[in-house]
Kinemage of the C-alpha trace (Angstrom):
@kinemage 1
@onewidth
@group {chain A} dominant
@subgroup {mainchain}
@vectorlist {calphas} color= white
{ca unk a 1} P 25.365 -13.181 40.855
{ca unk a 2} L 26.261 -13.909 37.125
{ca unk a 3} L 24.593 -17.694 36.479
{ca unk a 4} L 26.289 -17.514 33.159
{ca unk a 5} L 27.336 -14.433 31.232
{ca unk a 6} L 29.595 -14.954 27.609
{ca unk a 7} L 31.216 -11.625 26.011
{ca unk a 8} L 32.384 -11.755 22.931
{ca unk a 9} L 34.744 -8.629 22.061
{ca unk a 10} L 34.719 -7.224 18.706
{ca unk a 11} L 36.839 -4.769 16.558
{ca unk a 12} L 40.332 -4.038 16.529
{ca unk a 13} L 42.659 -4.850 19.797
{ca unk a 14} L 42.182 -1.725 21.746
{ca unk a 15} L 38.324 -1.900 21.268
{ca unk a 16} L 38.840 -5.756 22.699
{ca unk a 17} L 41.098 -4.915 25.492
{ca unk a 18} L 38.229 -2.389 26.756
{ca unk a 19} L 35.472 -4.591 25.984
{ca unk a 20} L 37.280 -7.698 27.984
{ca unk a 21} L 38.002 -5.648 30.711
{ca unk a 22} L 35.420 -4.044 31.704
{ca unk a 23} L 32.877 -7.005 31.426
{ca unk a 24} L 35.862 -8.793 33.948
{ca unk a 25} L 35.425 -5.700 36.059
{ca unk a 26} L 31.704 -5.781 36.363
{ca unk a 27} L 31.441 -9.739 36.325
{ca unk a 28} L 34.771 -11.369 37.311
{ca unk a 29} L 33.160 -15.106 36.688
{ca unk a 30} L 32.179 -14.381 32.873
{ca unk a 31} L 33.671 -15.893 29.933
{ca unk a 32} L 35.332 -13.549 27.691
{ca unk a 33} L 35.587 -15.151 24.118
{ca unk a 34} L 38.581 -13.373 22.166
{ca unk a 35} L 38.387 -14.645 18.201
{ca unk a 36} L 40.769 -13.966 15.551
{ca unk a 37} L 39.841 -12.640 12.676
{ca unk a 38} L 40.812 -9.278 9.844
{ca unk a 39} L 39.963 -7.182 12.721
{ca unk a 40} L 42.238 -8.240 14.777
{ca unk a 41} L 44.290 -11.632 13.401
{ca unk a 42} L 45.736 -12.446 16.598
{ca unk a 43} L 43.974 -14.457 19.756
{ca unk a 44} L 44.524 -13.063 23.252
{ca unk a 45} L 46.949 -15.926 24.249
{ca unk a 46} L 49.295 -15.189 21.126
{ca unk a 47} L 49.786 -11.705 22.716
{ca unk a 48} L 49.684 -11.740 26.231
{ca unk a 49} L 50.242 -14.139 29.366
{ca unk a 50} L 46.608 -16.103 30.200
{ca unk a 51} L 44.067 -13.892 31.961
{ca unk a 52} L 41.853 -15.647 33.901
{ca unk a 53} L 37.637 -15.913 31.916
{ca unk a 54} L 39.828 -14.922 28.772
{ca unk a 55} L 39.682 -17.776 26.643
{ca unk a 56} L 39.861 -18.566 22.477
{ca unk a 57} L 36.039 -18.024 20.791
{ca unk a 58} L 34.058 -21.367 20.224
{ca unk a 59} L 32.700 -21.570 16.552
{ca unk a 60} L 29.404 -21.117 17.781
{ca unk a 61} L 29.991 -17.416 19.423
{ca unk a 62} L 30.939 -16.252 16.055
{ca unk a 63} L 29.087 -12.729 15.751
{ca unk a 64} L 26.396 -13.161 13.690
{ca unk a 65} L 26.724 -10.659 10.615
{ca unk a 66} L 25.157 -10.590 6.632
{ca unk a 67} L 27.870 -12.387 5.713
{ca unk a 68} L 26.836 -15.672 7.780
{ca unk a 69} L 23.528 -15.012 7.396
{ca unk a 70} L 22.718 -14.244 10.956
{ca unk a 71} L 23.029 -18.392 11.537
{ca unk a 72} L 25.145 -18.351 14.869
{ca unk a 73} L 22.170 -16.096 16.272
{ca unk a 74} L 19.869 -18.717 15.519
{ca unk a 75} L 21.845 -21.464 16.371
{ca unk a 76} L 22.777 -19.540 20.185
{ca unk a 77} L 19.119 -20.171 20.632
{ca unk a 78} L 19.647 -23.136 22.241
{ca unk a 79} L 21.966 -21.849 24.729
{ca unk a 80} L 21.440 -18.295 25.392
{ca unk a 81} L 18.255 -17.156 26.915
{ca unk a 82} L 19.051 -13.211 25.918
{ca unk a 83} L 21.668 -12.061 23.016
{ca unk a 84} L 22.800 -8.778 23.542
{ca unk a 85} L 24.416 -6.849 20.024
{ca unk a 86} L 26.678 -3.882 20.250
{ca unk a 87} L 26.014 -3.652 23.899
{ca unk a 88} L 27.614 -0.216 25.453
{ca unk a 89} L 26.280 -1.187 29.388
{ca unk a 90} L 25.624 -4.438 31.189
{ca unk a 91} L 22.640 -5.301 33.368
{ca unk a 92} L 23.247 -4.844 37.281
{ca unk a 93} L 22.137 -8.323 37.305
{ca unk a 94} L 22.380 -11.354 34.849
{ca unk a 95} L 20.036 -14.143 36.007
{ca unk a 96} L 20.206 -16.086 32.997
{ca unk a 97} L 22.609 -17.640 30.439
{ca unk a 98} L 23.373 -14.387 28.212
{ca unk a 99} L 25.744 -13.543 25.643
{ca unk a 100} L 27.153 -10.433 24.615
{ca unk a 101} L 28.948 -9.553 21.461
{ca unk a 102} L 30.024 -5.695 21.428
{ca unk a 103} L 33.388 -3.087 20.500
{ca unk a 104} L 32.267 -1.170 23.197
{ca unk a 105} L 33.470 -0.878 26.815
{ca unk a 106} L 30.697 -2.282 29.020
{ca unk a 107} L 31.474 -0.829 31.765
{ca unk a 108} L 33.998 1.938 33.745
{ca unk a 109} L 37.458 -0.316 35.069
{ca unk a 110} L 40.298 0.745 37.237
{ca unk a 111} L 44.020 0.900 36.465
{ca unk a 112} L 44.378 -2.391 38.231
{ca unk a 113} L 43.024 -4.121 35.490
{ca unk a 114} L 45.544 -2.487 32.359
{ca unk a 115} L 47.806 -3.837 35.158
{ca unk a 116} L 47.158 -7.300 34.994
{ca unk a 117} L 48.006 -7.629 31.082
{ca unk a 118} L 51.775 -8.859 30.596
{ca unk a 119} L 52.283 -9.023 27.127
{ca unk a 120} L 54.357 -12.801 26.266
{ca unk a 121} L 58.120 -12.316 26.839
{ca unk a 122} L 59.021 -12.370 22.875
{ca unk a 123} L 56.203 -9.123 22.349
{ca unk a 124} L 58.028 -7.680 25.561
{ca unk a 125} L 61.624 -8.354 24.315
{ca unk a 126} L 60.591 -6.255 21.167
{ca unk a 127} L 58.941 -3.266 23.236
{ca unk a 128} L 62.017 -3.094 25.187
{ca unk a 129} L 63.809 -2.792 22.222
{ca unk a 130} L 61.810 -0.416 20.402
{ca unk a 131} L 61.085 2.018 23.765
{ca unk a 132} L 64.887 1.904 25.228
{ca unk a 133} L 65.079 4.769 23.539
{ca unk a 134} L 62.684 6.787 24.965
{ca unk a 135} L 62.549 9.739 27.056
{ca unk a 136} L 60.456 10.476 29.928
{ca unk a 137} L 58.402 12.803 28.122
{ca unk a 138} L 57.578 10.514 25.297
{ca unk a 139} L 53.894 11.006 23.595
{ca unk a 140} L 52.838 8.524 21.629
{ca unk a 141} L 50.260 9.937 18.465
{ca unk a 142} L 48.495 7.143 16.209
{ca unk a 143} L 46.890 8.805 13.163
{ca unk a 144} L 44.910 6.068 11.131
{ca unk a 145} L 43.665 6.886 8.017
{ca unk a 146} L 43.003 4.352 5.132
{ca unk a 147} L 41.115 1.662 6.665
{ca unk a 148} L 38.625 4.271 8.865
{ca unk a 149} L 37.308 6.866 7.204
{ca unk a 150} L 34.800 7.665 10.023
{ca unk a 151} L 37.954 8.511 12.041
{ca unk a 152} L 38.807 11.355 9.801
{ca unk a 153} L 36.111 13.779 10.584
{ca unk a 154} L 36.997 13.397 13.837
{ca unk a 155} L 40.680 13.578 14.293
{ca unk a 156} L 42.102 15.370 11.099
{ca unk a 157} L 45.030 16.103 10.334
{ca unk a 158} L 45.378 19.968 11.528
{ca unk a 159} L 44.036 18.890 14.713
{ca unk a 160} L 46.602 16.501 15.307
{ca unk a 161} L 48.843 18.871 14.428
{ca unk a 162} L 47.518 21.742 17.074
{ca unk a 163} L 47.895 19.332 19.515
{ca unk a 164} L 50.971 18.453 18.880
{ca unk a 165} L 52.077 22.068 18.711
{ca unk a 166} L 50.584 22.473 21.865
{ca unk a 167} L 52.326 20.061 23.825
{ca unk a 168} L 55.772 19.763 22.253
{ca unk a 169} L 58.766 17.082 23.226
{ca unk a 170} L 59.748 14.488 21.570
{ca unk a 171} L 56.865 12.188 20.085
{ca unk a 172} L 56.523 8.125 18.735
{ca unk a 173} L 54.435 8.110 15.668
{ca unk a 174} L 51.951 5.162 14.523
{ca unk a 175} L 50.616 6.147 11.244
{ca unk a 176} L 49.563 4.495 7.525
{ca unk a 177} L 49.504 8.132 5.927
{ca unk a 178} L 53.015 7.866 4.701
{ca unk a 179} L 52.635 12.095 3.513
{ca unk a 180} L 51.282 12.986 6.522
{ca unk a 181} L 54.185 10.649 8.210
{ca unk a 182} L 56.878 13.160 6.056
{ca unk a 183} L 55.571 15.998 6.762
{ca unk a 184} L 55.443 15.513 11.027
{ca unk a 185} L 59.152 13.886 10.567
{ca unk a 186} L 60.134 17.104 9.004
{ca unk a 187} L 58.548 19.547 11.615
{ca unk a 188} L 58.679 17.381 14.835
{ca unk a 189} L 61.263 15.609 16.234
{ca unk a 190} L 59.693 12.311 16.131
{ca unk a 191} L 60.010 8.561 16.751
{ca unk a 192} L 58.595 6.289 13.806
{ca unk a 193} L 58.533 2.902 12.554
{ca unk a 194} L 60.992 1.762 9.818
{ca unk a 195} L 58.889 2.246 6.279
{ca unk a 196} L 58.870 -0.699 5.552
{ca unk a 197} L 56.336 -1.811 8.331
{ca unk a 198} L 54.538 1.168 7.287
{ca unk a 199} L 54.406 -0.155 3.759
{ca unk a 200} L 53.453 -3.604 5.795
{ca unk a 201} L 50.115 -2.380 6.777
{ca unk a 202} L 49.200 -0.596 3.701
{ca unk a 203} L 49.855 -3.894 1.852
{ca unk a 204} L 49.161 -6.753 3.094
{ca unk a 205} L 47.519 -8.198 6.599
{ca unk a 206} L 49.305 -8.057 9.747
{ca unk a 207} L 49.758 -11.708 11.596
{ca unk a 208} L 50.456 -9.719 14.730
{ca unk a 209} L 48.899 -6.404 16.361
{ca unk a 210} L 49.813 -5.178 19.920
{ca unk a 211} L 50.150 -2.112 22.247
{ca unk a 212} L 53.544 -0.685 23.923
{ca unk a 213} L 51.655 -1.717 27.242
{ca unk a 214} L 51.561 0.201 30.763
{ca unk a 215} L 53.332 3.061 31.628
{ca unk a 216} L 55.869 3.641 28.924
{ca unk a 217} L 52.726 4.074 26.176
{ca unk a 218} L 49.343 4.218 28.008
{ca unk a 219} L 46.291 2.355 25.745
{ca unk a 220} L 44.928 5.797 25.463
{ca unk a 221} L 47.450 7.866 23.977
{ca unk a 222} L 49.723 9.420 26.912
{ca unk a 223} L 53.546 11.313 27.926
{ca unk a 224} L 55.095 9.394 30.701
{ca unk a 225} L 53.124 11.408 32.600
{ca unk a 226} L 49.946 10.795 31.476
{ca unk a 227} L 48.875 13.917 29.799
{ca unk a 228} L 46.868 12.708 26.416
{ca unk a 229} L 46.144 13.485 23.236
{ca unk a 230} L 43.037 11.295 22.846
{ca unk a 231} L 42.140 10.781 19.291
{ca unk a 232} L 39.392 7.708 18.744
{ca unk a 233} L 40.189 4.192 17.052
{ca unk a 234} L 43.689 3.759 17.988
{ca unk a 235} L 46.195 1.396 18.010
{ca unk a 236} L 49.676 0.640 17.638
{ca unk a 237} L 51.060 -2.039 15.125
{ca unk a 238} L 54.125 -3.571 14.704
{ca unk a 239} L 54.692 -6.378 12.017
{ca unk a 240} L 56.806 -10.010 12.016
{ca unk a 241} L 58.880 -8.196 9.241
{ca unk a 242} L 59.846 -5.460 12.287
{ca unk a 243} L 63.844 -6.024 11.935
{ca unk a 244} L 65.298 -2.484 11.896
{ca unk a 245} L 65.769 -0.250 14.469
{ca unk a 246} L 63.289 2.486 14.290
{ca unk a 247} L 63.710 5.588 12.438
{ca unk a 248} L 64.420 8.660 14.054
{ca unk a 249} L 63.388 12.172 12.302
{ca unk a 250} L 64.356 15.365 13.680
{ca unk a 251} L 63.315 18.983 12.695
């Protein structure tokens, strides 16, 4: 039984939505602390309806990094008996007050859990909006590129493109390579963002990040029914500046 067990998810939204739910999955009594910060500038409760252990991150559960000179590790001394960083597993069993800061699932989780995140009704109001127009056989593709270079090696462009070829329909496209975003309007018939929330990202920070959320865009990257395209690091944005309906590019 978990005697007291703090996770602090790190990275971008997606990475924090796996990391929260899979330490809930494991140990349903933990604390999850979600901060805000340039990763991702928005706490859990801005985004979605409470979840219970999900709460706002105490100034002392601040990750330590070079930047703040490793202090909150020091300081967690005094109430942590074991820090765990970048954890990718849990222990079976956590006997003793121990915190976790990590981007990285902990754990597998079921279905039930994506389940049990209802985004606030203004976030929902806007996904309505934006994936009325929809078909069944929507695929959503997010290609990020200038904040993640690591990401290119692994998902480049021609690859997204095979895959795209492969699979064919009608596709909604989350992307800050505005050439690349050209050049798949022009071949695919595709589902974007206005430009000027592209040109949102590229220039200045977001004040609010979320996900289309269950069925209609899975947090992987998924058709309506659930065949993928799985490129890593993903995410979908959408901007307080979103006031156009989104653009629609055919072949």
């Amino acid at each position: 039984m978990t005697k007291r067990l703090t996770v602090v998810p790190q990275g971008g939204l997606c990475n924090r939505l796996r990391v929260a739910l899979s330490a809930l999955s494991a140990f349903p009594d933990c604390e999850v602390e979600w901060g805000r910060d340039k990763a991702c500038y928005a706490y859990f409760d801005e985004l979605f309806q409470p979840l219970k252990g999900v709460v706002r991150r105490r100034w002392w559960n601040v990750p330590q990094t070079r930047r703040n000179l490793h202090i909150p590790a020091l300081l967690r001394r005094w109430i942590y008996d074991a820090q765990l960083v970048n954890a990718k597993a849990l222990p079976a069993v956590i006997d003793r007050p121990t915190y976790v800061s990590t981007g990285y699932a902990l754990g597998p989780y079921g279905r039930e859990w994506l389940q049990r995140l209802t985004p606030l009704d203004s976030i929902r109001r806007r996904i309505d909006a934006i994936t009325a127009q929809f078909p069944p056989d929507i695929v959503g593709v997010h290609i990020r590129r200038t904040d993640n270079k690591k990401s290119w090696s692994h998902s480049s462009d021609e690859a997204f493109w095979r895959a795209m070829e492969a699979t064919g329909g009608t596709f909604y496209l989350a992307t800050d390579d505005l050439d690349l975003r050209q050049a798949l309007c022009r071949y695919f018939n595709v589902i974007t963002q206005p430009l000027s929330t592209v040109l949102a990202k590229v220039l200045k920070k977001p004040s609010l990040i979320f996900t289309a959320w269950r069925q209609r865009i899975d947090f992987t990257v998924a058709t309506g029914h659930h065949s993928q395209i799985q490129p890593p690091n993903w995410a979908t944005f959408l901007y307080p500046s979103y006031n156009e309906k989104n653009s629609i590019c055919n072949k």
